[in-house]
N, C-alpha and C positions, 0 to 999 in steps of 0.2 A: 504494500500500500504506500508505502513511504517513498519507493520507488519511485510512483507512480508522479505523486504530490511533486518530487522534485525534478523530476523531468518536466510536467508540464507548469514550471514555473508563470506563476500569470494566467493560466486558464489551466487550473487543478477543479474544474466542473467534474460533480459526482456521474452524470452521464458519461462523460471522457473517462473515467477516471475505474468507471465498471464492466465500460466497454474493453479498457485495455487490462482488467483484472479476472475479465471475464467470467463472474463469482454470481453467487444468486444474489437477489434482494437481501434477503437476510444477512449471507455473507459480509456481504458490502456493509449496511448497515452496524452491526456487531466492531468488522475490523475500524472503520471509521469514528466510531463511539472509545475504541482504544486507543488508539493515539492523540485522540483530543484530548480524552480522559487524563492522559499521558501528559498532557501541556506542552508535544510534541508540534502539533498541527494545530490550527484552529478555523474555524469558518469567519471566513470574511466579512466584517459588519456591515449590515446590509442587503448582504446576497449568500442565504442560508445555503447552493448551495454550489459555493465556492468555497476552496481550501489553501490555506497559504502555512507555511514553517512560522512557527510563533519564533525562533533564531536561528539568524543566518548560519550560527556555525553549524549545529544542526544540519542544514542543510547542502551545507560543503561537505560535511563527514556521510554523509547518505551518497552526494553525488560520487564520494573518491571510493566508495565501496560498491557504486556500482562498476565501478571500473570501463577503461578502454575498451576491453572485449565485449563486453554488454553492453557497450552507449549503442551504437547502430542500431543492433534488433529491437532495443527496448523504445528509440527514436523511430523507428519504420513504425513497430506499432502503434506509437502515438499518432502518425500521420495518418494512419488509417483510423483510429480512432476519433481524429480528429476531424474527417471527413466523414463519419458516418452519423457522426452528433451533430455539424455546426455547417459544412462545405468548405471550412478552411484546413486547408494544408504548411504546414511545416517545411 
């Protein structure tokens, strides 16, 4: 999930965000509720349902573990994900 959140930095929308976790309702909802809980993530005031990194470091330690060899495929998936929620590509 956390993955997820910090790839699509700026548009971490729970639609984008399900579609690239590919998890049930439930799923989603459960892992989402844990990392807020966490004081990890938070929803963006305003727009329930947007998610941003409550600290940047946080969010540099997420990006450097997902590593070189996983940015691409986890970056394609977003673009597909991100086309099949909004029609914007990456």
């Amino acid at each position: 999930m956390l993955d997820y959140v910090a790839l699509l930095e700026g548009d971490a929308r729970y639609a984008v965000i399900r579609h690239m976790a590919r998890a049930t309702e439930e799923d989603m909802v459960v892992d989402l509720r844990e990392v807020v809980d966490a004081d990890v993530i938070s929803v963006v005031a305003g727009q329930p349902n947007l998610y941003e990194f409550i600290d940047h470091a946080a969010l540099e330690i997420v990006m450097a573990d997902i590593g070189e060899a996983r940015l691409p495929k986890l970056r394609a998936r977003a673009n597909v994900a991100l086309r099949r929620v909004t029609g914007d590509a990456r």
